[in-house]
Structures are given as C-alpha cells and as structure tokens.
C-alpha positions, 0 to 999 in steps of 0.5 A: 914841736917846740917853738923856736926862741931867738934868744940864746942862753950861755951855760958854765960847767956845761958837761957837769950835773947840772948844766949838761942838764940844763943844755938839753932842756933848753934845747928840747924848749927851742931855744939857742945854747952855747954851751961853755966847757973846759975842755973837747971830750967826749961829754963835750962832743955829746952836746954839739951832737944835740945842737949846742954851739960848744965853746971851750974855754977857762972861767978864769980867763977874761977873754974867753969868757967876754968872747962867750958872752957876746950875744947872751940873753941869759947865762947859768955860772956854774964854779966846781969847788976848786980855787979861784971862785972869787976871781972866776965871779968877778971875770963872769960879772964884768964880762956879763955886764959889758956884753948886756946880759940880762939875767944870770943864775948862780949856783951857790951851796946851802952852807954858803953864809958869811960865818961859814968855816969851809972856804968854798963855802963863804966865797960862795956867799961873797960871790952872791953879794958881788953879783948882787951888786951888777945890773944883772937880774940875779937868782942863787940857787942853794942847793942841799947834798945832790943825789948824785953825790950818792954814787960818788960815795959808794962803794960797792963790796960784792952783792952788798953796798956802803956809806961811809961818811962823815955826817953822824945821823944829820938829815937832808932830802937828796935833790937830783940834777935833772930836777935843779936843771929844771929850775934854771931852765924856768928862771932863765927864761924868765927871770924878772920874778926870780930878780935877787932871790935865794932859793935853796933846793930840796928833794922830796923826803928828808933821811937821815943816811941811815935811811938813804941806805934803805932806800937804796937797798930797795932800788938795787935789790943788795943790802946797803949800809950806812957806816959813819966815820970820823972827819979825820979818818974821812980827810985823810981817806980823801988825801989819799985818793988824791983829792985837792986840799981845797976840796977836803978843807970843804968837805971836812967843815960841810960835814959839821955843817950837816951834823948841825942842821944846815943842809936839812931841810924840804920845800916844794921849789922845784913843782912851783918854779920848776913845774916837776915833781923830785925825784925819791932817792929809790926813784933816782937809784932805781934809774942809774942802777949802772953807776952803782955797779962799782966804788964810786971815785971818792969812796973812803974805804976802812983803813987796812986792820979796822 
C-alpha cells in the first residue's frame, strides 16, 4: 500500500491525455491531487470517484486559478491548443508565484521554438521563456505527435482502416499518454533535478506513417493504410469538420515541420526519468482496440469524386 505523502499536487487539463493520467498515478503513490477542469462531467466525476479533490474553473480566469493553487506543492500546467496560452501562462505564473508553489511541469510541443511558423507553436516556446524567469523550478516537456493522435485521425471503412494525413514520408516514434504521465509524476515529486530542462518525449521505434499503418494492421487484425494528402485538402477537410481556425493554422505549418525533420526522433527519457518502459504502437492499438472501431473526430475523409 502506498504511503501517504502530505504534500498535494495541483493538475491542469486534468480530464485530458495526460493529466487524467497523472491524477491516478499520483493518487495510486499516496499523494493529495486536486484536480483542475473546466467543466463537471462525467470524466470529471470519474476522478472525484478515485479520491481527487475536483475544482472547476477557467485558466484564463486569475481568481480560479489563485483559488486552485492554495496550498499546492507542485502543479502540472497543461494548455489545449486553443487562443489565450500567452495569457493562460502568465495568470498560472503569478497565481503560482503568489501562493509559494514550489515547482511546476509545463507541457510544451517539440515544434516549439522562436522561428516557428505555427502560432501555438512560438507561444509555447514564450511561455517557457516566461516561466523560466519565475522562482518556480520548472521542466518542459516537448513531446513528439501522441499515440493518441492515431485514433483521432482514424478512420475506419468497413474491415479496413486510413491515415490520411498530411506529413508525406516524414518519421516520428508515437509516445503514448500514460508514458508522458509517467514522467510528470517523477518530476513532480521530485523535481530539483529537472530544475530548467527541456526533455523532448519519444515512444520507442521511429516510423514513418507507412509504418505506423502496419503496425496498426497487426494489432487489429484489418488492413491499415497510409494515405497522404495536400495540407490544403487537409486544412480545408479540418474546416469543415468545424474545427477552430487557430487549430488548423497549427496543424497546417506542424505538418511542414514533420515533413522536415522536427518531430523525429528517439531517446530513453521515459525508462530513465519515468522508470517505465513505452509503449510500441502495436502495443498501444493493441490496448484500445475499441476506439478504433469507428472514424475518429478529426478524420479528413477524400472529397466526394476523388
């Protein structure tokens, strides 16, 4: 049975890929969570369910999020790719810095970088510059496409399955959710050796897309494919499925970024600081087979007559 650890850990985004994670490990190692979300659902009530303290709030609101902080050891800050990251950072730092958080981990995206053309890119790399410059001991996490995304993108035609996607024969290795909430776990409960580093995150195998569909083949049994697209067919195909302009301005220059090299990749940050092994992407499908029993939600399908 785990010991219990007095100190409590404050978690963003904590219905999302990550944080839902990192909630239940840190709950299953003893320690107090509060867990941040933006609204009371079902995922929300899931994580009461296991012994979080739930909070619902706005990261851009700096009264909920003061109000969140009070008697936080540690926080994750967790932004979706949605307007108002710049502003979400800089109420996180000062709401942080006010209530004596110790440490924070941030989570960033590989293409973060000063020259980046995608906007949610370069605000990921201010916002690390800014909470460089808190008391906070900060770590950024970096990491390449999630495993996740797979699902996502899916989509499913009878007994076979797609990829269509923009990122021509570019390579990445998929990380998985659960391994990144690994990592934050460690870091959060101990941070000092983490103090100002950037730690991109990788899976265990670098594919191509090509690849990935075979691995996923062998895990569900079905013929995957891998078909690429223009990023205008993809842009437009994300439109019309209602997604924000904001999210395709993102998706649209990231998928240059991986036809060029910025999301490949490998390393073994997740045994050393994490002290689990990744996931494969067989390993990963071969899990979740349920989700890809239908089209997943940003699923670009072929424009009628092509």
């Amino acid at each position: 049975m785990a010991t219990r650890d007095d100190r409590l850990f404050l978690i963003t985004g904590a219905t999302g890929t990550t944080g839902s994670e990192t909630v239940r490990l840190l709950l299953e190692r003893g320690h107090r969570v509060r867990a941040f979300v933006h609204r009371e659902d079902d995922r929300s009530r899931a994580l009461a369910a296991t012994g979080a303290e739930v909070v619902v709030g706005d990261l851009l609101d700096f009264h909920d999020v003061s109000a969140a902080m009070r008697g936080v050891s540690g926080a994750y800050f967790c932004y979706p790719i949605a307007p108002g990251l710049l502003d979400a950072t800089v109420v996180f730092a000062q709401a942080a810095t006010e209530a004596g958080v110790r440490s924070v981990v941030n989570m960033s995206q590989i293409s973060a970088r000063r020259e980046a053309v995608s906007n949610a890119a370069r605000q990921h790399w201010l916002s690390e510059r800014l909470l460089d410059r808190t008391p906070l001991l900060t770590a950024h996490l970096r990491p390449t496409f999630f495993a996740e995304w797979l699902s996502w993108w899916w989509g499913r035609q009878g007994d076979e399955g797609v990829l269509r996607l923009p990122l021509g024969n570019g390579r990445h290795a998929p990380v998985a959710g659960i391994d990144q909430a690994y990592v934050i776990t460690a870091v959060l409960e101990n941070p000092e050796p983490h103090d100002r580093q950037i730690y991109t995150l990788h899976g265990p195998e670098e594919m191509d897309h090509h690849g990935i569909a075979e691995a996923m083949s062998r895990a569900l049994g079905i013929p995957v494919t891998y078909e690429p697209i223009g990023i205008d067919e993809f842009a437009q195909g994300l439109a019309s499925l209602g997604k924000t302009a904001h999210l395709v301005q993102h998706l649209s220059n990231v998928a240059v970024d991986y036809q060029n090299g910025v999301f490949q990749g490998t390393n073994n940050l997740i045994e050393v600081v994490g002290n689990r092994s990744p996931l494969s992407v067989e390993e990963f499908v071969g899990e979740r087979k349920e989700a890809f029993a239908q089209s997943g939600s940003h699923f670009v399908p072929a424009a009628e007559g092509v």
